[in-house]
VEXDREN-470028 format. One record per atom (N, C-alpha, C, CB): residue number from 0; atom name; x, y, z. Coordinates in Angstrom, 1 decimal. Glycine has a CB too. Layout:
! residues N
+-----+------+--------+--------+--------+
! pos ! site !     c1 !     c2 !     c3 !
+-----+------+--------+--------+--------+
! NUM !   CA !      X !      Y !      Z !
...
+-----+------+--------+--------+--------+
This chain:
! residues 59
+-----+------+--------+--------+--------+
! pos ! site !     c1 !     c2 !     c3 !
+-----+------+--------+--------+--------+
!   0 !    N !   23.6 !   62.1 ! -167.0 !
!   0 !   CA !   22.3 !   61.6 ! -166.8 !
!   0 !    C !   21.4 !   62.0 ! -167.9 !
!   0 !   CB !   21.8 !   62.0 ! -165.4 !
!   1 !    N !   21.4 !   63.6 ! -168.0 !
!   1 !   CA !   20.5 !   63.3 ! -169.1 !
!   1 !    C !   20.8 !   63.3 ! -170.4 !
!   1 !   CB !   19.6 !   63.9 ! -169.0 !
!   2 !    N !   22.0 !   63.2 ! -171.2 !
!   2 !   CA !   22.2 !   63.1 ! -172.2 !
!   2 !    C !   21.9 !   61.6 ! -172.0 !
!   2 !   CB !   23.4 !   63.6 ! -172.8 !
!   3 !    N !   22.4 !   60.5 ! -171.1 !
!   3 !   CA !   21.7 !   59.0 ! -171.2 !
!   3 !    C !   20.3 !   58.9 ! -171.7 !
!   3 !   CB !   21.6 !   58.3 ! -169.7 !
!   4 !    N !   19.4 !   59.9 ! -170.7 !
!   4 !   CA !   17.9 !   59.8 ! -170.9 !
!   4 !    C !   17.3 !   59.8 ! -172.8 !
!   4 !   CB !   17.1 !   61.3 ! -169.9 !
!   5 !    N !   18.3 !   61.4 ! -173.3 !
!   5 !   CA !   18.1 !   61.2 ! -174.8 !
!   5 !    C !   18.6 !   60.9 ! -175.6 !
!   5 !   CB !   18.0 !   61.8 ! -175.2 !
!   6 !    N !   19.5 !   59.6 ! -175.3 !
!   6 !   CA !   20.1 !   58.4 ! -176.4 !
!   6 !    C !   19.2 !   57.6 ! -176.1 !
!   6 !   CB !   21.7 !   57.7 ! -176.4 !
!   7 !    N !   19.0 !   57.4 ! -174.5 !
!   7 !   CA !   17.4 !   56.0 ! -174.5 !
!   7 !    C !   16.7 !   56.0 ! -175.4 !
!   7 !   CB !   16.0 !   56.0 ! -173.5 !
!   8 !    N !   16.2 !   57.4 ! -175.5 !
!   8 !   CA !   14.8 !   58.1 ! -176.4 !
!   8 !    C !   15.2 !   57.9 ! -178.1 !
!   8 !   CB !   14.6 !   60.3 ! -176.0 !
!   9 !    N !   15.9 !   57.5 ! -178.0 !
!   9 !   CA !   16.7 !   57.1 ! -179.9 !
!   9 !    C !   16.8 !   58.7 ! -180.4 !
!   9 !   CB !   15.2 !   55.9 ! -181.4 !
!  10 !    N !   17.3 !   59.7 ! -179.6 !
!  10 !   CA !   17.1 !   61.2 ! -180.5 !
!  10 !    C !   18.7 !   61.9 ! -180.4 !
!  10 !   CB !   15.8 !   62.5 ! -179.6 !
!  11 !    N !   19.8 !   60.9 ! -180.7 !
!  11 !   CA !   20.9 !   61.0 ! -180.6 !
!  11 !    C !   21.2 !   62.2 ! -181.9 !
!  11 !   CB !   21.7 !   59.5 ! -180.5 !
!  12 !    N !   20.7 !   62.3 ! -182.9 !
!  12 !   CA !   20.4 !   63.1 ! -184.0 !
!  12 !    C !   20.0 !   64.2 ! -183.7 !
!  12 !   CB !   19.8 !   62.7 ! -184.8 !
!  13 !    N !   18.9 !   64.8 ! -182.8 !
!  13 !   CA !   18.1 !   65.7 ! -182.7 !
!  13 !    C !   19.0 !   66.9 ! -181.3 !
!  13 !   CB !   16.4 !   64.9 ! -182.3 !
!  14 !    N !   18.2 !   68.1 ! -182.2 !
!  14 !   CA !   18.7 !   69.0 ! -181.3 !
!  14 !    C !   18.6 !   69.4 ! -179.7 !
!  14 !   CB !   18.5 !   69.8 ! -181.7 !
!  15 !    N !   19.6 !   68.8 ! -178.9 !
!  15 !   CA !   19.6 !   68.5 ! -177.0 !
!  15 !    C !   19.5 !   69.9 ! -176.7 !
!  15 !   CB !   21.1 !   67.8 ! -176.1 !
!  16 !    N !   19.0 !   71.4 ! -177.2 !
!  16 !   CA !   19.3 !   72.3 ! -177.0 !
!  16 !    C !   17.8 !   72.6 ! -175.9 !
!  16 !   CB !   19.6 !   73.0 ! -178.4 !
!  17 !    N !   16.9 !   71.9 ! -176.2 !
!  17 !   CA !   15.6 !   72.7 ! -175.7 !
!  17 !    C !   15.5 !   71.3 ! -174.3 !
!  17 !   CB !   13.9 !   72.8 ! -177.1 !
!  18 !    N !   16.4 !   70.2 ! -174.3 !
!  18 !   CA !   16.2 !   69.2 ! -173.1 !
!  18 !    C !   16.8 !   69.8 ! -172.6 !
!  18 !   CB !   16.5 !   67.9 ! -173.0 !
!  19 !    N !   18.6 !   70.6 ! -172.8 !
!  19 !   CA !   19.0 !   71.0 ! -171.8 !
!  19 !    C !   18.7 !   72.5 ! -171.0 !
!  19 !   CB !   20.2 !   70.8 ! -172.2 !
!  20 !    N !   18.0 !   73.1 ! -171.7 !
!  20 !   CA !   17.4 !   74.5 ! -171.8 !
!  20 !    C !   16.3 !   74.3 ! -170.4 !
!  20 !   CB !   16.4 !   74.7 ! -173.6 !
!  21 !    N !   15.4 !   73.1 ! -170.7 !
!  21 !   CA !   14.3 !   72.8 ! -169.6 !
!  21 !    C !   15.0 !   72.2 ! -168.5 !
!  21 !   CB !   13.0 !   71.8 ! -170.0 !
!  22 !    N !   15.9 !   71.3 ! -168.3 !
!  22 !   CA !   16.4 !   71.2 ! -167.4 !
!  22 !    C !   17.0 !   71.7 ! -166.9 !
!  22 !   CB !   16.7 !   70.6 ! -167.3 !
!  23 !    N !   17.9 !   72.9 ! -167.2 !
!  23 !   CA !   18.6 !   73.7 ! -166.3 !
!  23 !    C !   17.7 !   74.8 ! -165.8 !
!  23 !   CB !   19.7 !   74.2 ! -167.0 !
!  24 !    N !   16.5 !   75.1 ! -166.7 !
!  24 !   CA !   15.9 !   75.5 ! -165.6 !
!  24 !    C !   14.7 !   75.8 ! -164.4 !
!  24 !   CB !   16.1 !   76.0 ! -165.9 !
!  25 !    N !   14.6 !   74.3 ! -164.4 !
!  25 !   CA !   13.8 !   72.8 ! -163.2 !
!  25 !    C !   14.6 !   72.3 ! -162.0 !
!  25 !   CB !   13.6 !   71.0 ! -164.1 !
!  26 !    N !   13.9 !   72.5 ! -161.3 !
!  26 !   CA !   14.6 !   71.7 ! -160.2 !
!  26 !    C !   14.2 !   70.6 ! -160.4 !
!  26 !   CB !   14.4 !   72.1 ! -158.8 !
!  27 !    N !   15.5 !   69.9 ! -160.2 !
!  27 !   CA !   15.0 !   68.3 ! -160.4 !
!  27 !    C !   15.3 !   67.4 ! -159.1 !
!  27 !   CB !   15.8 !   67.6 ! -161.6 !
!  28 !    N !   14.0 !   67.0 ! -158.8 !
!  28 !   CA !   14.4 !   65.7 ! -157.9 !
!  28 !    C !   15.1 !   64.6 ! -158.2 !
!  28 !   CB !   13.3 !   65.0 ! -157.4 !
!  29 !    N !   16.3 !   64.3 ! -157.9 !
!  29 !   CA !   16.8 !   63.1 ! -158.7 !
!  29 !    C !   16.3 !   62.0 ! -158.4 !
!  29 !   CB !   18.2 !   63.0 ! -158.7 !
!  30 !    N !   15.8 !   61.5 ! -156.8 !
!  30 !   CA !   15.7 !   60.2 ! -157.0 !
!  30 !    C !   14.0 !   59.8 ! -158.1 !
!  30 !   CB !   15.8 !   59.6 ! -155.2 !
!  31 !    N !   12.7 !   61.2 ! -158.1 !
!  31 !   CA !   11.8 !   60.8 ! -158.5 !
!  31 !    C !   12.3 !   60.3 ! -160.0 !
!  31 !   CB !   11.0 !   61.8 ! -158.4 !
!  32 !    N !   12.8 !   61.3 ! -160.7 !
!  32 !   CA !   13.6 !   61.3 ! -162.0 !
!  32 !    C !   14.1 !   60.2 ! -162.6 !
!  32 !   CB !   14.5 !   61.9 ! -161.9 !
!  33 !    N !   14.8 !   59.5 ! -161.2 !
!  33 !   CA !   15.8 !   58.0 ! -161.7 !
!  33 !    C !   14.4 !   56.8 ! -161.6 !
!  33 !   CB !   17.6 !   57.5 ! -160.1 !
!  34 !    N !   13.5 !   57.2 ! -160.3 !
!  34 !   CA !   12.8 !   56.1 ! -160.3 !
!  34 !    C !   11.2 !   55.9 ! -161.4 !
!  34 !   CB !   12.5 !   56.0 ! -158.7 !
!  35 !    N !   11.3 !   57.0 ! -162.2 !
!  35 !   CA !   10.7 !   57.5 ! -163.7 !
!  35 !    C !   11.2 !   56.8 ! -164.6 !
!  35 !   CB !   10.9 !   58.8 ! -164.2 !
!  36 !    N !   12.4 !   57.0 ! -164.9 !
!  36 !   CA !   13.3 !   56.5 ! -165.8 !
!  36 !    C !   13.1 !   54.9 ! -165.9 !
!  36 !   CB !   14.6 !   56.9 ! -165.4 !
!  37 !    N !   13.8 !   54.6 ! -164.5 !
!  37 !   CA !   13.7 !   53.1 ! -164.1 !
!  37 !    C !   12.3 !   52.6 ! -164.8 !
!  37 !   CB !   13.7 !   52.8 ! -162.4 !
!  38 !    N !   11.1 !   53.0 ! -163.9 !
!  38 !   CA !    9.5 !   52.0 ! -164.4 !
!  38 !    C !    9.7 !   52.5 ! -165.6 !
!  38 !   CB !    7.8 !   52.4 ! -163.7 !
!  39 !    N !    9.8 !   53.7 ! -166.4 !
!  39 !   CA !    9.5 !   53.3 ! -167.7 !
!  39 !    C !   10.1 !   52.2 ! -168.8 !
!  39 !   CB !    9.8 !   54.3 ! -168.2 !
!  40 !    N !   11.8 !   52.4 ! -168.4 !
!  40 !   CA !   12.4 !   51.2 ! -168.8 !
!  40 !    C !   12.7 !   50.0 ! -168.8 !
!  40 !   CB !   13.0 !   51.3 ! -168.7 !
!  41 !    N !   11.9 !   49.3 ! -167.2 !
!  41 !   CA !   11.3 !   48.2 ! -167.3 !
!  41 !    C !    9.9 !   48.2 ! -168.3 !
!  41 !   CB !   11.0 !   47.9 ! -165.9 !
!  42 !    N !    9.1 !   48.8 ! -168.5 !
!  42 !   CA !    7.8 !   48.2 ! -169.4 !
!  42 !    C !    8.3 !   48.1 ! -170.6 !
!  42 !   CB !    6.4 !   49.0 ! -169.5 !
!  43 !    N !    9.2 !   48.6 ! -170.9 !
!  43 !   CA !   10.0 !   48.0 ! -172.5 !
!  43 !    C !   10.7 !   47.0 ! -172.6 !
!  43 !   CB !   11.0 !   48.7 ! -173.1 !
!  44 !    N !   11.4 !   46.3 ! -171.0 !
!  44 !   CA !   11.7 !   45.4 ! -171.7 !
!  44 !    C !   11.3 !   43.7 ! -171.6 !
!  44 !   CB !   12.8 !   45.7 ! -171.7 !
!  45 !    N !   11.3 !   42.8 ! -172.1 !
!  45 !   CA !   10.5 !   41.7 ! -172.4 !
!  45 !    C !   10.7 !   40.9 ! -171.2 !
!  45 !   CB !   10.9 !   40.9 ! -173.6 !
!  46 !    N !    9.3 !   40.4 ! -170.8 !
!  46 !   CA !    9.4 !   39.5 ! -169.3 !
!  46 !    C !   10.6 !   38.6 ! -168.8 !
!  46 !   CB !    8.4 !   38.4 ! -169.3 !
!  47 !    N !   10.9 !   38.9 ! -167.7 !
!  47 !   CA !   11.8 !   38.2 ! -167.3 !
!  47 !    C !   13.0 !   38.3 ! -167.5 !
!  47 !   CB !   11.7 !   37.4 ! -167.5 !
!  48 !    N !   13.3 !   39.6 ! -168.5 !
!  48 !   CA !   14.9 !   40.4 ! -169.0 !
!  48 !    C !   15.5 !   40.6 ! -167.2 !
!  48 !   CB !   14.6 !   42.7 ! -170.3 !
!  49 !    N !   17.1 !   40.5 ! -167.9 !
!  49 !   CA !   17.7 !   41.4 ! -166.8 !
!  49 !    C !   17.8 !   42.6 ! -166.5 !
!  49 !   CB !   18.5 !   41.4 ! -166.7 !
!  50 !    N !   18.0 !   43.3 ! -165.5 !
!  50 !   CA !   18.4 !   44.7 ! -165.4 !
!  50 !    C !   19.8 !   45.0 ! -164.7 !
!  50 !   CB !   17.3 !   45.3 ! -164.7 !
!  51 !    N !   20.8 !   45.3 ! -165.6 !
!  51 !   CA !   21.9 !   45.8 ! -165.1 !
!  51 !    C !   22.1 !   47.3 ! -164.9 !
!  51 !   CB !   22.7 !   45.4 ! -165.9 !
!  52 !    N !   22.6 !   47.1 ! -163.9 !
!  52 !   CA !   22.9 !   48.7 ! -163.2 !
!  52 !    C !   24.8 !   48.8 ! -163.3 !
!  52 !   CB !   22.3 !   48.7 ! -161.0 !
!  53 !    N !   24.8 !   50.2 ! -163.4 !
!  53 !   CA !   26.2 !   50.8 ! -162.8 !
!  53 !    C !   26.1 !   51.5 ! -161.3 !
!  53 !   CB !   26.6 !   52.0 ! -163.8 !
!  54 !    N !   26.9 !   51.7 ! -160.7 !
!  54 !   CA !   26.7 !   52.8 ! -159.6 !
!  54 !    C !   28.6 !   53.7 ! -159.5 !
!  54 !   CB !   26.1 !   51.6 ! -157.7 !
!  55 !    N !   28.4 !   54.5 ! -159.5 !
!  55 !   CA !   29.9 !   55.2 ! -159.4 !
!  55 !    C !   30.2 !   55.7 ! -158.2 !
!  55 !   CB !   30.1 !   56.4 ! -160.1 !
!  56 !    N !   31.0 !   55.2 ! -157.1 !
!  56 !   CA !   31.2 !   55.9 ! -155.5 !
!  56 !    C !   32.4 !   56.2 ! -155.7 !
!  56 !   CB !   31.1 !   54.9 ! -154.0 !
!  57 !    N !   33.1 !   56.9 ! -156.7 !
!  57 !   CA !   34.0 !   57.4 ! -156.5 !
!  57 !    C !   34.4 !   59.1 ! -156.6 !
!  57 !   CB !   34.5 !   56.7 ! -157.2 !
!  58 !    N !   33.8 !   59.5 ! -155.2 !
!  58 !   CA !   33.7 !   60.1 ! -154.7 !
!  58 !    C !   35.0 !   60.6 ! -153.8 !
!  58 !   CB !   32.7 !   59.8 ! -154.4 !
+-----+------+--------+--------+--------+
């Protein structure tokens, strides 16, 4: 999840040392988190785009 969040962010180059640094030590609400993610990534993209999802239940 959040190496996804920082390839979104185009910083596939940059050092993940201080994202993973703060996140491990945050509690994180996942659903606020995902539904952050989500509205941000709708206002990028152009009216009327699709939005595809994955979901993994293999649990």
């Amino acid at each position: 999840m959040l190496t996804n969040a920082i390839l979104y962010r185009g910083r596939e180059q940059a050092d993940w040392s201080a994202d993973y640094k703060l996140f491990n030590r945050s509690a994180i609400q996942v659903p606020v988190l995902f539904r952050t993610v989500l509205l941000e990534s709708i206002k990028k993209l152009p009216e009327g785009a699709d939005i595809e999802v994955a979901i993994d239940v293999s649990i």
